[in-house]
N, C-alpha and C positions, 0 to 999 in steps of 0.2 A: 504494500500500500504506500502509494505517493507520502512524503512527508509534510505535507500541506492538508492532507486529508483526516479530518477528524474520526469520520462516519461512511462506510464504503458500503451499499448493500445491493446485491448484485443477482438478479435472476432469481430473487423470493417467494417462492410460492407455499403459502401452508392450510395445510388440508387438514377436516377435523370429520369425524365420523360419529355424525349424530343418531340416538335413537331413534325409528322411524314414528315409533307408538307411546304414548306417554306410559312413564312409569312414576310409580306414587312414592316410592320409597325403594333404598339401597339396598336393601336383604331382595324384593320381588327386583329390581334390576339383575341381580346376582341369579338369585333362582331361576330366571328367563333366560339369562345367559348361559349357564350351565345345564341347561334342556333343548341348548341351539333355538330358542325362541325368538329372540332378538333379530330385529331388521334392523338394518344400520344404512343413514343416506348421507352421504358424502358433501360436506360445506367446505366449499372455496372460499377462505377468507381472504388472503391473499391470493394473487395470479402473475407471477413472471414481473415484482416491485424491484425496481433498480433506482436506487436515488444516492447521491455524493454530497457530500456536508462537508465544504471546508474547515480549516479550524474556523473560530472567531465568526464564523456565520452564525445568523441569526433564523433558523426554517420556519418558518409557522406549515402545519396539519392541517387543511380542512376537509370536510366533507360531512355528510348528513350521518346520523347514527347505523352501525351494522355496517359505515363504508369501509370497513380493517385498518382506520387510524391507531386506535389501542392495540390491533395484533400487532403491525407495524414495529410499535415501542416498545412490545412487550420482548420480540424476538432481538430489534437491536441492544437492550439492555439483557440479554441472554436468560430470560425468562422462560421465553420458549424456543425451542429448537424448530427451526424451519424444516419443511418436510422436503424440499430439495433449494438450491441458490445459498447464496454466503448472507452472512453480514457483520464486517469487522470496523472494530474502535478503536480509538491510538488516544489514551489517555484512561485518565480516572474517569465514574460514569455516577450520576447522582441521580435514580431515578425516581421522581415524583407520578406516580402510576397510579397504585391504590391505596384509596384515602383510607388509613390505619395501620396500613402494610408497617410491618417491626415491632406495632407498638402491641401490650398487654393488656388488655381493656379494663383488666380487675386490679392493675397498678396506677399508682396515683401521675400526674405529671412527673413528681420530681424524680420518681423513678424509671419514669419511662425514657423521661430525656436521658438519664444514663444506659439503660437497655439500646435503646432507638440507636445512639452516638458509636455505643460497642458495636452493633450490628454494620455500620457504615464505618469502621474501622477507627473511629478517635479512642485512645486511650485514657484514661480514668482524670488523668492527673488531667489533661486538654481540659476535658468536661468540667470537673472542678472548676477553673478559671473562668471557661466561657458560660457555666450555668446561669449565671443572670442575665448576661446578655441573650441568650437562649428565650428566658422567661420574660422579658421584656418587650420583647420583639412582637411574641406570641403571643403578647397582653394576657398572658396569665397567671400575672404575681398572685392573682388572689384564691389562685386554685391549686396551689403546686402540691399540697397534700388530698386534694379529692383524687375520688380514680376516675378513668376518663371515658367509662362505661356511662358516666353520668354528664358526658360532655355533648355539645350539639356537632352535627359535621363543620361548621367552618371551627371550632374551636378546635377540632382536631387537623382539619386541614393548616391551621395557621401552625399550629404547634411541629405536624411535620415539616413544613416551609423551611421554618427556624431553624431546624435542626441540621435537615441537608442542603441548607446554603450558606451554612455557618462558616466554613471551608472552603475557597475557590476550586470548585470540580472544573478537569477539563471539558467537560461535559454533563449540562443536567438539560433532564427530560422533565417534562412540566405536562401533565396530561387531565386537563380541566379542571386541576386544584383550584384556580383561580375563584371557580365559578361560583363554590359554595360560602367565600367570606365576603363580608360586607365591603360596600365599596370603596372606605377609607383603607381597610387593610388592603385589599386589592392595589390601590393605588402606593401603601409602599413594598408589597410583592415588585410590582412591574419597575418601583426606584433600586430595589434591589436587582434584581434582573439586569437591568438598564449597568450597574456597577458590574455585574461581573460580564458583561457583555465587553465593557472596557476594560476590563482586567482580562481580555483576550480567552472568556467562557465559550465556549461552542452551544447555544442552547436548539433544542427541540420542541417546539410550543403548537400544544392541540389546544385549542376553543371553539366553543361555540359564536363565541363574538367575535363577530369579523373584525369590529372597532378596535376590537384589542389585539389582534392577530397584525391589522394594520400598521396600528399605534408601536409595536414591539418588534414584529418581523421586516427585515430586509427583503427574502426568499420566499415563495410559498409554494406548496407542493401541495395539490388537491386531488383526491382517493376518490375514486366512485366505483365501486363493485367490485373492491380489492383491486384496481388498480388506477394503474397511475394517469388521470386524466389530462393534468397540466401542470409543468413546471416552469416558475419566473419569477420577476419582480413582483412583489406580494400589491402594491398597486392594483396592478394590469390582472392578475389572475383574481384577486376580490371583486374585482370589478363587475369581469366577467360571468365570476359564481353568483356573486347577488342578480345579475339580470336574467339568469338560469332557472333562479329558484324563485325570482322573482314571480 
């Protein structure tokens, strides 16, 4: 891989093999399977995705729900293994995916912030230093001993934020965290963003809001039916998506 290239994904196609019939529960799943019961129909989520991500580029993701934006992220953050085609990363990778993802629902914040930090690789003693700024960020000095079973989703969306941007990744993936915090914290997500963008971050940014896909991306790269419809100036292809869907 070029050494200018952050994100290289090359001929992706991932195939997933859904139940044909509904099944109610995990034991009748099994037992239908284990009696050769089971119809299985084959879902294209991806179809032959190729896309190249400089360093320090900025991609925004669009497309309407079901279009394999999240498989997309999920396979470049090595979540899931593509069922044939590459997709390789030249860097550290921070990926903001699934809101809770690290955390332990029945542990309070101030514990989770050390769980979540371990999990993303900072060591004890980092955490220690940066745990207020951690809680600060995440406006939730007033919770750090509640557990976060008892938290709403942007309270936990922010708290993960906090956590994996604490750190310059050479890469974070952002996959409609945004969407669920209010819109003052949103606007210092995208101040943070906006910083490690200058500090030469490579980000990967899905929204539903085009405004903010605008507002944030340089690049955009729009998904319709697992694949890849249009790549460019995030301008020119918003443009063209809203008069689409319009």
């Amino acid at each position: 891989m070029d050494n200018n290239i952050a994100i290289e994904v090359k001929n992706v196609t991932m195939r997933f093999n859904m139940p044909h019939e509904k099944v109610d529960n995990i034991k009748e799943f099994f037992i239908k399977l284990l009696k050769g019961q089971l119809r299985f129909e084959e879902f294209v989520a991806l179809d032959n995705v190729s896309l190249t991500v400089k360093k320090g580029d900025v991609v925004g993701l669009i497309g309407l729900n079901g279009s394999g934006k999240s498989t997309l992220l999920k396979v470049i953050s090595g979540i899931l293994k593509p069922s044939s085609g590459t997709a390789e990363i030249s860097g550290t990778i921070s990926p903001l995916i699934e809101l809770g993802a690290g955390f332990d629902f029945e542990l309070t914040t101030k514990e989770n912030i050390f769980l979540n930090a371990a999990v993303l690789g900072f060591d004890r003693n980092f955490i220690t230093q940066k745990y207020d700024e951690i809680l600060d960020f995440a406006e939730l000095r007033d919770f750090e001993n509640v557990a976060i079973k008892n938290f709403s989703s942007g309270m936990i969306a922010r708290l993960g934020f906090s956590i994996a941007t604490l750190v310059k990744p050479d890469i974070l993936i952002v996959d409609e965290i945004l969407a669920v915090g209010d819109f003052i914290f949103q606007q210092k997500c995208e101040k943070r963003i906006s910083e490690l963008m200058m500090g030469g971050t490579t980000v990967l940014f899905v929204s539903h809001s085009i405004e903010q896909v605008e507002r944030i991306c340089k690049t955009v790269c729009w998904i319709e039916h697992g694949k890849v419809k249009m790549i460019g100036p995030a301008k020119e292809v918003t443009e063209i998506y809203k008069n689409t869907k319009a």
